[in-house]
Structure formats: structure tokens, C-alpha cells
C-alpha positions as CSV (number, residue, x, y, z in Angstrom):
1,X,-75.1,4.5,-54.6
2,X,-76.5,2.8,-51.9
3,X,-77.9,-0.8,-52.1
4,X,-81.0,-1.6,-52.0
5,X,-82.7,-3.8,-49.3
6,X,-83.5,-7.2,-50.9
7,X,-83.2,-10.6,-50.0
8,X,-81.2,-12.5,-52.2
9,X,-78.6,-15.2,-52.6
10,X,-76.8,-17.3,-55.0
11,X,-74.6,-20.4,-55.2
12,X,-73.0,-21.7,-58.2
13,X,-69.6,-22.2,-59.6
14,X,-67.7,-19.7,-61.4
15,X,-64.1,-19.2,-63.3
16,X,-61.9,-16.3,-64.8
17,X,-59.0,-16.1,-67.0
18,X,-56.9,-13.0,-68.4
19,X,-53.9,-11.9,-70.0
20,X,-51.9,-12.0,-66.9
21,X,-49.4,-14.3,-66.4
22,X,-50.1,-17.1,-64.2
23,X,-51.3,-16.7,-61.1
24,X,-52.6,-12.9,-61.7
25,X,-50.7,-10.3,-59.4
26,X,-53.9,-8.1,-59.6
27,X,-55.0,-10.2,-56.3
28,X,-52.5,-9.1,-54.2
29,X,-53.1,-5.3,-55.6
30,X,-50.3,-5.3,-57.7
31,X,-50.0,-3.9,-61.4
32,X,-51.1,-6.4,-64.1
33,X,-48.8,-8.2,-65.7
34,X,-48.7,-6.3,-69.0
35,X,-49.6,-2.9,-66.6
36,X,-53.5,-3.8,-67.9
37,X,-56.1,-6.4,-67.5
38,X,-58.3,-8.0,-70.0
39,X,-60.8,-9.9,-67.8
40,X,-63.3,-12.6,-68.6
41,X,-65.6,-14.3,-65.3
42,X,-68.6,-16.4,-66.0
43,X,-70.7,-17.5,-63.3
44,X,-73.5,-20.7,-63.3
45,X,-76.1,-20.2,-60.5
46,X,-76.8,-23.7,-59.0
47,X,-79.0,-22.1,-56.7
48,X,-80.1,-18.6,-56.7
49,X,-83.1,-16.3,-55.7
50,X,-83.9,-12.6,-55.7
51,X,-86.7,-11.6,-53.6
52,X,-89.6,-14.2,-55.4
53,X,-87.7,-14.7,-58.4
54,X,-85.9,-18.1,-58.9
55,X,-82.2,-17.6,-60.4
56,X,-81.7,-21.6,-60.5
57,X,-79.5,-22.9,-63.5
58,X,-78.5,-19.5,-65.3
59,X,-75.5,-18.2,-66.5
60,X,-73.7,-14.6,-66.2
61,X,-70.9,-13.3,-67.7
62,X,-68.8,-10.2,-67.3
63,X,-65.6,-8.8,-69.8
64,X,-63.4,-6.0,-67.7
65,X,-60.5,-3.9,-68.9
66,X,-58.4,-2.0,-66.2
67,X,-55.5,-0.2,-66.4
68,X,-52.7,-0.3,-63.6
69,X,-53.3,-1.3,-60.4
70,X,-57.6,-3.0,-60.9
71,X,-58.3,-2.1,-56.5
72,X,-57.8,1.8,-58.2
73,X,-60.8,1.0,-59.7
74,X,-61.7,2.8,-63.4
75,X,-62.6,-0.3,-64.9
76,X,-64.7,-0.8,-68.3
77,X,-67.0,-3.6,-68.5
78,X,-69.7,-5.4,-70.3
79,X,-72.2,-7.6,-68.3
80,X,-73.9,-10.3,-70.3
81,X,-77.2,-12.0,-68.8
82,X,-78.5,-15.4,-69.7
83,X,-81.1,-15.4,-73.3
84,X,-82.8,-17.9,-71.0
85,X,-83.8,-15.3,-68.1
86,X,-87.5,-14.5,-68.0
87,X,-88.4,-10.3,-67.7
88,X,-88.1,-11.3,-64.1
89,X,-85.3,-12.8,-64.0
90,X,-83.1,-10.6,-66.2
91,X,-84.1,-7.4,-63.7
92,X,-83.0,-9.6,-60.8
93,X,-79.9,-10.6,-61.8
94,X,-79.0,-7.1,-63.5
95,X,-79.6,-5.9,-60.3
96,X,-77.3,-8.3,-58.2
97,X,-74.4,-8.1,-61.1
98,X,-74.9,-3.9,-60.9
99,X,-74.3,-3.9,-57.8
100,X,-77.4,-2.6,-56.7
101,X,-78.2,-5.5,-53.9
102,X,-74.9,-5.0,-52.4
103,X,-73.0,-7.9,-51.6
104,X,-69.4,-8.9,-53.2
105,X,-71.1,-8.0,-56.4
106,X,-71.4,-4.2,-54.9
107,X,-67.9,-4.4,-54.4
108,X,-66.3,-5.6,-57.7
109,X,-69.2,-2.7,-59.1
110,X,-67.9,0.1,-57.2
111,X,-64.7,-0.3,-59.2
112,X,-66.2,0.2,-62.6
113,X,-66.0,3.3,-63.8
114,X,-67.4,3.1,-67.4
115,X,-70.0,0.1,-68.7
116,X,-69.8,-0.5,-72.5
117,X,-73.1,-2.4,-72.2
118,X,-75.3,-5.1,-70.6
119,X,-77.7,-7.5,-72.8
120,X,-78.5,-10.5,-73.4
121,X,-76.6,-13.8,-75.0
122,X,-76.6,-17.3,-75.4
123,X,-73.7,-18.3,-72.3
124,X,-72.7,-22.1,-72.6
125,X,-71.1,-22.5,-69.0
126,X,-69.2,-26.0,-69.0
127,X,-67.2,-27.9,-66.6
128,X,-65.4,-31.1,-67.3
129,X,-62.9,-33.0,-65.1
130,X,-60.5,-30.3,-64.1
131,X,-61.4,-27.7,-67.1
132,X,-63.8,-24.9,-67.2
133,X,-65.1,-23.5,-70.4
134,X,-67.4,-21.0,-71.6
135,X,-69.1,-20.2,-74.7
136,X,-71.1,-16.8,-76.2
137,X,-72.0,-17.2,-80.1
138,X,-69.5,-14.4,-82.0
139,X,-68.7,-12.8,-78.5
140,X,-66.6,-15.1,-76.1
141,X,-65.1,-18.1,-75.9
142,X,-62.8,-19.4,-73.2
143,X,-60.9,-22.5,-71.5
144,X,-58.9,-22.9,-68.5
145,X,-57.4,-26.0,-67.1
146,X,-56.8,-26.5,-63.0
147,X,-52.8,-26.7,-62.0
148,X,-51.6,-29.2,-59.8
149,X,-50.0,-28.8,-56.2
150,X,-46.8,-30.0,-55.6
151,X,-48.5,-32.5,-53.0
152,X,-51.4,-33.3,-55.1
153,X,-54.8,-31.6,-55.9
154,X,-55.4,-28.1,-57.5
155,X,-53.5,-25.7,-56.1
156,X,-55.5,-22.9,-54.3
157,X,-55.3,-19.1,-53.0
158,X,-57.2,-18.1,-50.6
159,X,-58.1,-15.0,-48.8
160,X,-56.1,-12.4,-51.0
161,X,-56.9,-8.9,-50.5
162,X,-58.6,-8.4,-54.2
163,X,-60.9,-11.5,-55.9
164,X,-64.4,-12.3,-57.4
165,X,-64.9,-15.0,-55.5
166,X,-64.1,-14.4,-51.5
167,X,-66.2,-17.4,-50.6
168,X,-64.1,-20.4,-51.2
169,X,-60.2,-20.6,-52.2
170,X,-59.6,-19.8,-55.6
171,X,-57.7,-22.6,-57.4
172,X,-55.1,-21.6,-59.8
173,X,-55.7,-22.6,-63.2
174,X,-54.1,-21.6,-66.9
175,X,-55.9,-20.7,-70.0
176,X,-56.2,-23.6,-73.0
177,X,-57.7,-20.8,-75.1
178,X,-59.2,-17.2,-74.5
179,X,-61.2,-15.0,-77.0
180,X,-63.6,-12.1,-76.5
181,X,-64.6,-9.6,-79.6
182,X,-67.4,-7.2,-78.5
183,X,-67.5,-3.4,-77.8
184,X,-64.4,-2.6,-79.8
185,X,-62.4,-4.8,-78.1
186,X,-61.0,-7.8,-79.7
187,X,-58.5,-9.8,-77.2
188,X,-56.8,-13.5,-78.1
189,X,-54.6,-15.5,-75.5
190,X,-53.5,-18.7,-74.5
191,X,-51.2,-20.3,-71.4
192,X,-52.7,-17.1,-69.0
193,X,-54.2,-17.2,-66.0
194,X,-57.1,-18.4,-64.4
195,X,-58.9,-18.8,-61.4
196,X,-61.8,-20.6,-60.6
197,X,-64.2,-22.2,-57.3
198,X,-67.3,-22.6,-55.7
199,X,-68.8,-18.8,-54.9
200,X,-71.2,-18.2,-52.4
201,X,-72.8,-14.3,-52.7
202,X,-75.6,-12.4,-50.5
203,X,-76.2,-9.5,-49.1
């Protein structure tokens, strides 16, 4: 499907985590760790618009299973918008997260084969020191914790052939706790990976 011509862009911060061990092979197009992926990314939009619409402050969230290799594409996901998000806003950022505006999020769409659902939650996005954490009432509920490079700081990846974020480096992180029950699915981890950054997405 082609995109459609829109003027739009969004800033924020985001994170994943899965059950891969850490750091995720699936970024350099290798097989998951446990030959599938069970994917939660949330995103917070410091600054965002779509056409006239104002995106600023809201939160997205997306779960993804994939079998294999995730650049083969085939995936199964759920996209969950902000309860916040006026009429407006909900159609602008379903259609940036759809892939419909093109973009990074046109590429990560063109990969999903099969969508179990899109509506709308409550998302508590939170950030604290060197943690990330993200809440949905009786969906979702998720924690990752930055790792530390051997010379100091998080330790990063940057420009791998497969990510959500292809912005800003990526820095390595591991999961504190990881919990998603929706669509049939009902997935528990801990001590997996996770990734998070700054993201930068437009046309």
C-alpha cells in the first residue's frame, strides 16, 4: 500500500524488551533466540504533529510475535493508542503506527502480516534514572534497566540492519519484569532484552 502524502513528525523516547536473550540477535537478521519473538515497544511523543493535529504528550504501544528470522516479516501484532487521544488524534496516530504516512513506521508495518487488534488503553509510559517502564491496566506491564559499558555509560548499538528506532543508537538494556496478556496471548519474562533511545520519525 502506498503512503499517503502527509506532513507529520514525532519525537519522543521509546523502549522494547522481549524474550530474547540479551542483546536480541533479531537486529542483526538473525533467528530469535528461542527461534520466535514476543515483542513489547512503547513510545511517548514529546513532540508530535500530523497534518493540524497536535500528537504532544501521548503514548503508543505495540505487542509483536514473529517466528524465525522477524526481517521475513509475517509478524502478528496489536497496536494500542493512548485513552487520552481525541477523535483526531487517535486517526492520526493510527495512521502513522499503520504505516499509512510512511516513514520508519511503514517499514516495521510492511512486515506485519496479521493484526489481532488496535484500540484504545490507558498507557503509563515512565522513565526513571536508567529504567524504563510501562504500564496498560490487565494488558501490559513492563521494566527494563540500561547496562553499563565497560568504559562507563550505557552501552549502545547503533546502525544495525533491523530496529524500531534508526534515529539514535539503541542502548542495551535487560528486563526487570515483562508481562503482556491480550489476544490469546499470555507471555511472562524476566533478565531479557531490551533496547531503548531517543527516536526521531517523519516521512
Amino acid at each position: 500500500m502506498a503512503a499517503e502524502t502527509i506532513d507529520w513528525r514525532l519525537q519522543g523516547r521509546y523502549f522494547e524488551t522481549c524474550n530474547c536473550e540479551v542483546a536480541c540477535p533479531c537486529v542483526w537478521l538473525q533467528p530469535a533466540s528461542e527461534g520466535e519473538c514476543k515483542l513489547l515497544a512503547a513510545w511517548h511523543i514529546d513532540n508530535g504533529y500530523c497534518a493540524e493535529v497536535g500528537l504532544d504528550g501521548l503514548n503508543v504501544a505495540l505487542a509483536c510475535y514473529a517466528k524465525g528470522n522477524m526481517i521475513d516479516g509475517g509478524w502478528q501484532a496489536a497496536l494500542y493508542l493512548d485513552l487520552r487521544a481525541d477523535a483526531s488524534q487517535t486517526q492520526a496516530l493510527t495512521t502513522i503506527f499503520t504505516g499509512r504516512a510512511g516513514g520508519h513506521p511503514g517499514v516495521l508495518a510492511a512486515l506485519i502480516g496479521e493484526v489481532w487488534g488496535v484500540r484504545k488503553v490507558v498507557i503509563d509510559y515512565c522513565e526513571q534514572g536508567d529504567s524504563r517502564s510501562l504500564h496498560i491496566p490487565g494488558v501490559a506491564e513492563a521494566e527494563i534497566q540500561s547496562i553499563r559499558g565497560i568504559t562507563g555509560g550505557d552501552a549502545t548499538i547503533a546502525n544495525p540492519p533491523l530496529c524500531v528506532v534508526p534515529s539514535h543508537p539503541a542502548v542495551v538494556a535487560k528486563s526487570a519484569r515483562y508481562r503482556y496478556r491480550d489476544y490469546g496471548q499470555d507471555w511472562e519474562f524476566s533478565a531479557r532484552n531490551g533496547y531503548h533511545s531517543a527516536f526521531v520519525y517523519q516521512p
